[in-house]
N, CA, C and O atoms as a DFTB+ gen file, in Angstrom:
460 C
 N C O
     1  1       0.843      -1.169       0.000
     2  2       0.000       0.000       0.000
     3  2       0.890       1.236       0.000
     4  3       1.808       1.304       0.818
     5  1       0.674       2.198      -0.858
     6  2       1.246       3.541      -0.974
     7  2       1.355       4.600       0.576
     8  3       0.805       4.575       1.677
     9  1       2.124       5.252       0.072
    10  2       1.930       6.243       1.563
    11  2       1.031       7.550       0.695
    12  3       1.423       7.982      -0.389
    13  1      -0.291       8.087       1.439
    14  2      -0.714       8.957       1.506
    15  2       0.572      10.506       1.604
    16  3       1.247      10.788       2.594
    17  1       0.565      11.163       0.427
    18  2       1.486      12.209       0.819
    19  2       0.373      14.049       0.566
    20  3       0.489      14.576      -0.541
    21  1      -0.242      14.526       1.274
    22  2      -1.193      15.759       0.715
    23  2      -0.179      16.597      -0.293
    24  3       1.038      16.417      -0.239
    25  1      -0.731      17.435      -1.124
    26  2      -0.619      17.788      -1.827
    27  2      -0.814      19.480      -1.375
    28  3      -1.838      20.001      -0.934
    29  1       0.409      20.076      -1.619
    30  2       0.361      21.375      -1.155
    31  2      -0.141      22.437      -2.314
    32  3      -0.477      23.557      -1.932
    33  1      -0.187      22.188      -3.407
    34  2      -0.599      22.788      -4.632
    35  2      -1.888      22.872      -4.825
    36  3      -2.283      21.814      -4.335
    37  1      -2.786      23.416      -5.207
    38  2      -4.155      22.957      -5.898
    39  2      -3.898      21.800      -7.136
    40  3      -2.988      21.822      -7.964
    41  1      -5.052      20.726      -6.992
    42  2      -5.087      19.846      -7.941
    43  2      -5.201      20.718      -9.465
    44  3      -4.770      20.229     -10.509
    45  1      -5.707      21.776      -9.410
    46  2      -5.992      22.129     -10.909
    47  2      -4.695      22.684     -11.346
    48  3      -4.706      22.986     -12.539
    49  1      -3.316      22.962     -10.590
    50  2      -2.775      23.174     -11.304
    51  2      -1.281      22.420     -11.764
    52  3      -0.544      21.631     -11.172
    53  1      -1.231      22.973     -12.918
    54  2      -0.142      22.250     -13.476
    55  2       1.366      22.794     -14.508
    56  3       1.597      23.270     -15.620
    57  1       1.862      22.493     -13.684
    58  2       3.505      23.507     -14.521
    59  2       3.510      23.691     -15.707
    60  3       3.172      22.835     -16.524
    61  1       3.925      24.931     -16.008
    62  2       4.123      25.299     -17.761
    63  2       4.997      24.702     -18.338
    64  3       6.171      24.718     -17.969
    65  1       4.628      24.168     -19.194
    66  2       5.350      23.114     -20.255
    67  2       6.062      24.176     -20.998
    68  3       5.631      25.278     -21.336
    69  1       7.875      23.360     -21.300
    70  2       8.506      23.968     -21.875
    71  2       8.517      23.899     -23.369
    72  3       8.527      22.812     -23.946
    73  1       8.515      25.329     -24.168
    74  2       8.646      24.876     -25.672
    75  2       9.774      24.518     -26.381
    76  3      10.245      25.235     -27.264
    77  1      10.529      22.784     -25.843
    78  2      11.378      22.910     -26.351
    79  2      11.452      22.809     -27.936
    80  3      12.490      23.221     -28.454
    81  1      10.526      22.339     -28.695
    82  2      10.207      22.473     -30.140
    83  2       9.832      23.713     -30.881
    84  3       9.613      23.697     -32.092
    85  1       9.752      24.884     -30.078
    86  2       9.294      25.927     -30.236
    87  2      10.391      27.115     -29.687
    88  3       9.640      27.971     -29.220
    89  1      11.261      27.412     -29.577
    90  2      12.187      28.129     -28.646
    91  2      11.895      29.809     -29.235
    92  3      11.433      30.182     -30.313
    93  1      12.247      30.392     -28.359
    94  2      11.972      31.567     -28.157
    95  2      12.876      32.527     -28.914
    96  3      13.964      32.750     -28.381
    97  1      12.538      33.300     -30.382
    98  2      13.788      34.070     -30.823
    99  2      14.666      34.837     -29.956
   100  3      15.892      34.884     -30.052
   101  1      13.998      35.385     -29.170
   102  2      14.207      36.674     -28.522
   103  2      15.494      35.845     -27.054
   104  3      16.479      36.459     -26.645
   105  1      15.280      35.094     -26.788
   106  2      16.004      34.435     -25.722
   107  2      17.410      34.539     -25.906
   108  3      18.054      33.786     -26.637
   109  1      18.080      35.865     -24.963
   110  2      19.074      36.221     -25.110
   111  2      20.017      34.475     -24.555
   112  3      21.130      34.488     -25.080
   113  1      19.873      33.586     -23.982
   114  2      20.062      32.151     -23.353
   115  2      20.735      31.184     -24.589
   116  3      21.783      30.542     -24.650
   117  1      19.481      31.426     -25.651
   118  2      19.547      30.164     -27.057
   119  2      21.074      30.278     -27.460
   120  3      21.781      31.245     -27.741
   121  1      21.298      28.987     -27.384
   122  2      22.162      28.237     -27.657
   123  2      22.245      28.794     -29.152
   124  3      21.195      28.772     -29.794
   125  1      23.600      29.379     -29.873
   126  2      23.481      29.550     -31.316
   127  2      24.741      28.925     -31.709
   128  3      25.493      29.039     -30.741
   129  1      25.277      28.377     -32.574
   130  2      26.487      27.881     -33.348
   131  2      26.274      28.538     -34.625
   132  3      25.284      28.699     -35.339
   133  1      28.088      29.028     -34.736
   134  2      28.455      30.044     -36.063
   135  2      29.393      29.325     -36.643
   136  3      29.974      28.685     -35.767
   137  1      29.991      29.036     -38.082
   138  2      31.092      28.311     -38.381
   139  2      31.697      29.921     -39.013
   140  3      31.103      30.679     -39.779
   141  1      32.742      30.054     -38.535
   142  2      33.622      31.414     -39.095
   143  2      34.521      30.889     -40.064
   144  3      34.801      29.722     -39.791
   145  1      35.226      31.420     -41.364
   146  2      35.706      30.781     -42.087
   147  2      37.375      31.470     -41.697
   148  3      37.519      32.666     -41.441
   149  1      38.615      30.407     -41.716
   150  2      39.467      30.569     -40.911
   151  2      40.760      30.521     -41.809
   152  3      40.582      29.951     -42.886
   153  1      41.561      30.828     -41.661
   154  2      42.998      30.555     -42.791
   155  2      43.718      29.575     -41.996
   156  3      43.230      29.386     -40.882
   157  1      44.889      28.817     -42.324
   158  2      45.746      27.883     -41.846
   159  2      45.831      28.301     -40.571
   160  3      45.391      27.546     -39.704
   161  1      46.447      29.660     -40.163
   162  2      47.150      29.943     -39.020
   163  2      46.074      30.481     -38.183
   164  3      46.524      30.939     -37.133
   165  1      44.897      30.571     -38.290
   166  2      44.184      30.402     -37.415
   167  2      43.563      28.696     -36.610
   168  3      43.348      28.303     -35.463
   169  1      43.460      28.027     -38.199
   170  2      43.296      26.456     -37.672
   171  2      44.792      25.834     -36.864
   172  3      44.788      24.671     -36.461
   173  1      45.525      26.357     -36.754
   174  2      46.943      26.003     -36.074
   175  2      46.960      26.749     -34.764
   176  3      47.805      26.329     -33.974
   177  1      46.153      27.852     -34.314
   178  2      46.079      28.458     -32.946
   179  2      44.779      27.358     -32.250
   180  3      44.664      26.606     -31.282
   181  1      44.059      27.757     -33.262
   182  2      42.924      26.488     -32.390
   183  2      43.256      25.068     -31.935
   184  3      42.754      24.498     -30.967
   185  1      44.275      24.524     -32.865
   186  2      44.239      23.115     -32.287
   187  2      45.184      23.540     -30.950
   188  3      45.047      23.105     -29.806
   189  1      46.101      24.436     -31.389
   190  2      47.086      24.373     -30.417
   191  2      46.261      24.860     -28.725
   192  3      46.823      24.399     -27.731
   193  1      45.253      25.567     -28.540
   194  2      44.200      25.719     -27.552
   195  2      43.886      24.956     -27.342
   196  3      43.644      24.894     -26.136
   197  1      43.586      23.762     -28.069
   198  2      42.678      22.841     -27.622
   199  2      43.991      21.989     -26.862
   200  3      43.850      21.522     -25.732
   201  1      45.176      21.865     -27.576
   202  2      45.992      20.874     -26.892
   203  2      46.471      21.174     -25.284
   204  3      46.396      20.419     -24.315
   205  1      46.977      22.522     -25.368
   206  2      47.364      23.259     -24.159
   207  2      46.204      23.184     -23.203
   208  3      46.525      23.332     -22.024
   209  1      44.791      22.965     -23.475
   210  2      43.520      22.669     -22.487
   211  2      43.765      21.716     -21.768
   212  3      43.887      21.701     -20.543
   213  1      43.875      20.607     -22.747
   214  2      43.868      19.463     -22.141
   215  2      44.920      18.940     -21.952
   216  3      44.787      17.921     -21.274
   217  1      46.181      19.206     -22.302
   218  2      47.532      19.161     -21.404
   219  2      47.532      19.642     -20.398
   220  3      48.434      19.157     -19.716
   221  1      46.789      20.638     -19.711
   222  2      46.825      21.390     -18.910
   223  2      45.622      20.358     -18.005
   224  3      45.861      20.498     -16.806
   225  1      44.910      19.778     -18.139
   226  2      44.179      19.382     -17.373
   227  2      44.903      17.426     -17.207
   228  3      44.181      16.454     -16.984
   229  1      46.116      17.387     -17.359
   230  2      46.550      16.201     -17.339
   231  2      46.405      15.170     -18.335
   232  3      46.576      13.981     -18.064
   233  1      46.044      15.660     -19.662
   234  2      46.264      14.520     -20.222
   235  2      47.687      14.017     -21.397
   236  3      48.422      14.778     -22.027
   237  1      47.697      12.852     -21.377
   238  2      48.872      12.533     -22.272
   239  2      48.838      12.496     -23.941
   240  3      47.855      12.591     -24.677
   241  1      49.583      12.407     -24.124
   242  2      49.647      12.267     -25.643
   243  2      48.685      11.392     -26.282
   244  3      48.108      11.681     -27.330
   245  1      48.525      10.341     -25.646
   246  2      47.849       9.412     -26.342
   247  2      46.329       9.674     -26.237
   248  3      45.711       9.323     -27.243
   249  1      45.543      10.248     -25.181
   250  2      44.524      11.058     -25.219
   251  2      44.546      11.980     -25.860
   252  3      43.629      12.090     -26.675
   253  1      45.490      12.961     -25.801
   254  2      45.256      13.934     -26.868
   255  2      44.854      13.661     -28.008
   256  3      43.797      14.096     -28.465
   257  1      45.550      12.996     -28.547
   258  2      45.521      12.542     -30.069
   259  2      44.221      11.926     -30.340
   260  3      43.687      12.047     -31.443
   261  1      43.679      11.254     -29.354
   262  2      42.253      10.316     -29.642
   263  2      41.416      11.428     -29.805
   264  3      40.602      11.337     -30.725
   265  1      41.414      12.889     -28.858
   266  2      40.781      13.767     -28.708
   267  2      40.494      14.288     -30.291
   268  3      39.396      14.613     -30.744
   269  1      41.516      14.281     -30.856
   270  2      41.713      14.823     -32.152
   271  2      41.408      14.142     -33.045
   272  3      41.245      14.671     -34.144
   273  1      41.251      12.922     -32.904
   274  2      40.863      12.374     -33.902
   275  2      39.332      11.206     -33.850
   276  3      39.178      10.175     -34.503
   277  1      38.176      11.969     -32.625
   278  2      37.133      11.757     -32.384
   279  2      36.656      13.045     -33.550
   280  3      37.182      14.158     -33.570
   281  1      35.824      12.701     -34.249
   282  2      34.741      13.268     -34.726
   283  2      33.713      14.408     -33.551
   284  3      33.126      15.469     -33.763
   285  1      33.903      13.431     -32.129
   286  2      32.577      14.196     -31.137
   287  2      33.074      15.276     -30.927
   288  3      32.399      16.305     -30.885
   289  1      34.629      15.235     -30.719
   290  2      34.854      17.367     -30.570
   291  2      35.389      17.834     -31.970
   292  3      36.463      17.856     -32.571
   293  1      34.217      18.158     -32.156
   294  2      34.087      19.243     -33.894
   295  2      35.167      19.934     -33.973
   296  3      35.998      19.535     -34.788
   297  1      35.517      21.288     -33.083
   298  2      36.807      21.707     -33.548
   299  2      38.179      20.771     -33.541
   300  3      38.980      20.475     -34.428
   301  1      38.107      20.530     -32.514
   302  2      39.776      19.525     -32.457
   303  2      39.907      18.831     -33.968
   304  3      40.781      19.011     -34.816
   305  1      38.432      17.761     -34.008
   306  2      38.698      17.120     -35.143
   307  2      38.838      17.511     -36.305
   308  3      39.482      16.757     -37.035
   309  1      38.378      18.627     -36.826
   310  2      38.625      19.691     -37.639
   311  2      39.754      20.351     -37.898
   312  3      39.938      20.545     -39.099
   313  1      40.593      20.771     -37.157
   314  2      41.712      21.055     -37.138
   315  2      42.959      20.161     -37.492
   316  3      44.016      20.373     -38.088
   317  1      42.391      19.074     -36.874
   318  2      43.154      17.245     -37.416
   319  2      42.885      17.217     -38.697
   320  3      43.911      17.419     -39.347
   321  1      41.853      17.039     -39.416
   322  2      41.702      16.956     -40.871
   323  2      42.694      18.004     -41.662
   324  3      43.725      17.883     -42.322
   325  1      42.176      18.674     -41.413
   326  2      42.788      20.252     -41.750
   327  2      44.226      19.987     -41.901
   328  3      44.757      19.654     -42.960
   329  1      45.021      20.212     -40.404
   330  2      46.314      20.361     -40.422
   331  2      47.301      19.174     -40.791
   332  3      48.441      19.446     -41.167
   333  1      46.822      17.708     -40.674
   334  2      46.857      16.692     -40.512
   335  2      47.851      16.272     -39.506
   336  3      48.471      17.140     -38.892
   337  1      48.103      14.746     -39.231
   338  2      48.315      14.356     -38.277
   339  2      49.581      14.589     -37.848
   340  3      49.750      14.297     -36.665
   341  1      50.687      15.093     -38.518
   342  2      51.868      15.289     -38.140
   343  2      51.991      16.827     -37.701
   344  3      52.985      17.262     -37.119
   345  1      50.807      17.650     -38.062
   346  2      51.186      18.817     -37.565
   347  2      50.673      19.218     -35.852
   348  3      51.127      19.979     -34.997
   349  1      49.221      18.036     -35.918
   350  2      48.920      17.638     -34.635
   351  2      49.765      17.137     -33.778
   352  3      49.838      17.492     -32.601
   353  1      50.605      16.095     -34.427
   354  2      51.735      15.469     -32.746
   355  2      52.956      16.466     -32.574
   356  3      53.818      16.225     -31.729
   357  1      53.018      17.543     -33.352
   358  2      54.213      18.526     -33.103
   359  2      53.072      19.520     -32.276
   360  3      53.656      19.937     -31.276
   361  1      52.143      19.872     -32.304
   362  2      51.609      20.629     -31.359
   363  2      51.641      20.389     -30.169
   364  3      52.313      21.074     -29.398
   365  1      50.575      18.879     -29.602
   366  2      50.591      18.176     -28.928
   367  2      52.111      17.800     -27.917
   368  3      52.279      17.804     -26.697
   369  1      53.034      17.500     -29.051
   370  2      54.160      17.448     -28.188
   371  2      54.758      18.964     -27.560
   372  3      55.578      18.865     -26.647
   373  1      54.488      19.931     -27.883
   374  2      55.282      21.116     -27.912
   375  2      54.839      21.464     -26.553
   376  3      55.575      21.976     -25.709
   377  1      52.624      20.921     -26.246
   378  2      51.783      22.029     -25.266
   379  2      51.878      20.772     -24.160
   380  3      51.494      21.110     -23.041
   381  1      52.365      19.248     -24.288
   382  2      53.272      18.612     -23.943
   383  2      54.540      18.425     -22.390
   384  3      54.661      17.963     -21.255
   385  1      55.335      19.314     -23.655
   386  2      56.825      19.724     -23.205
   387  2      56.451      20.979     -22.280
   388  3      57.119      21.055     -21.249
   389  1      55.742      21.712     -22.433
   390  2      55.292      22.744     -21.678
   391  2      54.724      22.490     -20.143
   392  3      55.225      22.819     -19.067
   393  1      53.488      21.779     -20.437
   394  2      52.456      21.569     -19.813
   395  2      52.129      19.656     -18.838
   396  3      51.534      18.943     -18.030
   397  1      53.211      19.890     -19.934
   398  2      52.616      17.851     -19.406
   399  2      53.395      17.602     -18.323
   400  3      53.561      16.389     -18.190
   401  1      54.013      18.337     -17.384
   402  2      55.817      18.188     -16.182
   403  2      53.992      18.165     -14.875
   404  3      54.047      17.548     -13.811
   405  1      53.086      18.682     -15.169
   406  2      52.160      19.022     -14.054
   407  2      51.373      18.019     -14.025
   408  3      50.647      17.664     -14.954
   409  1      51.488      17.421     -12.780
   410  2      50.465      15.970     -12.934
   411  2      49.565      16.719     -10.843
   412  3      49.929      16.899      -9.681
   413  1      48.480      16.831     -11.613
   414  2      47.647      17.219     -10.615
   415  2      46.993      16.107      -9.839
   416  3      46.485      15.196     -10.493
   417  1      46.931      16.061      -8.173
   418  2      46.723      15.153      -7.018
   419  2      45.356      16.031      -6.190
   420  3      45.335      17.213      -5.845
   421  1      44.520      15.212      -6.069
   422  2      43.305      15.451      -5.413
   423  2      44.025      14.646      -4.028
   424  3      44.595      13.555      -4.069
   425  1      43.889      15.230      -3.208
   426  2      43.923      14.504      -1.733
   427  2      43.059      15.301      -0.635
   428  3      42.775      16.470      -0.896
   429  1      42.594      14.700       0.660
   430  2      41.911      14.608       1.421
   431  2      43.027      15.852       2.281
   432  3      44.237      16.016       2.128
   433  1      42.456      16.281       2.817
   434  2      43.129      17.122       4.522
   435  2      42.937      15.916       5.255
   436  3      42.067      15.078       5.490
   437  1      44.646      16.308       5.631
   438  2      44.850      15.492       7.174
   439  2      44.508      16.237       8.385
   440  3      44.851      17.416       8.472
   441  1      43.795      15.601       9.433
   442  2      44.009      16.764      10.654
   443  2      45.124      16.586      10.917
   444  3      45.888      15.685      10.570
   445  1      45.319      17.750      11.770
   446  2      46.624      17.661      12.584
   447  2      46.739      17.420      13.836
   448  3      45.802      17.508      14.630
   449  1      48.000      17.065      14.153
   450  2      47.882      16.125      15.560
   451  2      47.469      16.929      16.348
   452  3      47.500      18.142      16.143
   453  1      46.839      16.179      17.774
   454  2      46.681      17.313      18.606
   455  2      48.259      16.928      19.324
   456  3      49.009      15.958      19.433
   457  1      48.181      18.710      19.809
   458  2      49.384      18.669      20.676
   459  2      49.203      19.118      22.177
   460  3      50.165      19.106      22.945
């Protein structure tokens, strides 16, 4: 048998349904995607952002590179096509040599003794 729980709302009412099939022009919020059209040396700053990101957040080469050569992140992989793969592992290695010496540790606080 259920538990009886009252109901603090009136029964007649009922939450406004969102239009997500319908979205709102005016919604300074909406999500918009632009493709800007870019020359080499701009597709060579972007990958290199993207590498230094995620060197920077600990990852290795061998992630990187998968990063780059997933389809699911549009720019990275884009920039891989683009620049191709040898101009990617000289980036990669460069943001690397920079960035990759930092290997970040989550740890707990110790108390300290009492004295």
């Amino acid at each position: 048998m259920g538990v009886w729980v009252p109901s603090i709302l009136p029964h007649s009412h009922t939450p406004p349904s969102m239009p997500y099939n319908d979205p709102d022009p005016t919604d300074p919020n909406m999500l918009v995607g632009v493709e800007l059209p870019a020359n080499p040396k701009a597709t060579w700053d972007m990958a290199y952002v993207f590498a230094e990101e995620f060197a920077r957040l600990g990852f290795d080469k061998k992630n990187l590179m998968r990063i780059f050569k997933r389809p699911f992140y549009a720019g990275a992989h884009r920039a891989y096509l683009e620049l191709g793969e040898e101009t990617i592992e000289k980036i990669v290695d460069e943001c690397l040599a920079i960035w990759g010496r930092l290997k970040w540790r989550d740890l707990d606080a110790t108390n300290k003794e009492k004295e």
